[in-house]
N, C-alpha and C positions, 0 to 999 in steps of 0.2 A: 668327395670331401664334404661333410656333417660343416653345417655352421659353428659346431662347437668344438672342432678343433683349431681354430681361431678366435680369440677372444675379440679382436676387433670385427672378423664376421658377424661374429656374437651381438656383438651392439648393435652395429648395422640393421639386424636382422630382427632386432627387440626393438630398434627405432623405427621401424618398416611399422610391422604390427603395432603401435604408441600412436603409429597417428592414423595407422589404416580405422582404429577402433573410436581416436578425437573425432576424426571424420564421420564417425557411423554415429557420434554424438552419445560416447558411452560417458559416465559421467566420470572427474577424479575420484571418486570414493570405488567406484567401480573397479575405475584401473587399479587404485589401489591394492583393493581385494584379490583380484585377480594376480597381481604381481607375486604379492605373497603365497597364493597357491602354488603356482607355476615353481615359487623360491624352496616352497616345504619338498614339492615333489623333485625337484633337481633334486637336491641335496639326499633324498632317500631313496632316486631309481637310477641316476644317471651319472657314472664315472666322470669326473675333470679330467677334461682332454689338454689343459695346460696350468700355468701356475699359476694365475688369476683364479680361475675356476675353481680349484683347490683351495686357496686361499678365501674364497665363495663361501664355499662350502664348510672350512673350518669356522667361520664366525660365524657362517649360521647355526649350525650343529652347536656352539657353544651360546648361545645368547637367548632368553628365555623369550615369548612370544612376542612382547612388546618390541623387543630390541630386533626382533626380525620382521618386525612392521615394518620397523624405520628403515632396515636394509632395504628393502622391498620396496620403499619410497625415494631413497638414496639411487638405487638400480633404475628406474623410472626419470630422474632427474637426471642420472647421467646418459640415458638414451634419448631424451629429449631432443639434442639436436643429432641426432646418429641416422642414418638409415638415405634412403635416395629420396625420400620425400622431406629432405632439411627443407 
């Protein structure tokens, strides 16, 4: 089973790496960045394994760069407290 056929895996698994990276002392602007790539490339390699996902991937595909910053930062703020290193 793919982390991504559970959306709460999903989190989990985005809150694991969120603070595996705070720890290696990457900065916010960094994560930032990084979220946002990881978001462009979901959205244009990788099929939604549920309806979250989906839903992911419709606002990204629709919202111009700016507005998928803010997803990007929105996703990061809701993994914040997710993963086994709460």
């Amino acid at each position: 089973m793919s982390v991504l056929d559970n959306f709460e895996s999903w989190k989990d698994f985005l809150g694991d790496r969120l603070h595996q990276a705070q720890g290696q002392g990457m900065n916010q602007q960094a994560i930032s960045e990084l979220a946002y790539d990881i978001g462009g490339y979901l959205s244009n390699q990788v099929e939604a394994k549920n309806e979250q996902e989906a839903v992911l991937v419709d606002l990204w595909n629709a919202a111009d760069q700016k507005e998928q910053h803010a997803i990007a930062n929105i996703m990061v703020k809701l993994v914040q407290n997710e993963g086994t290193g709460k």
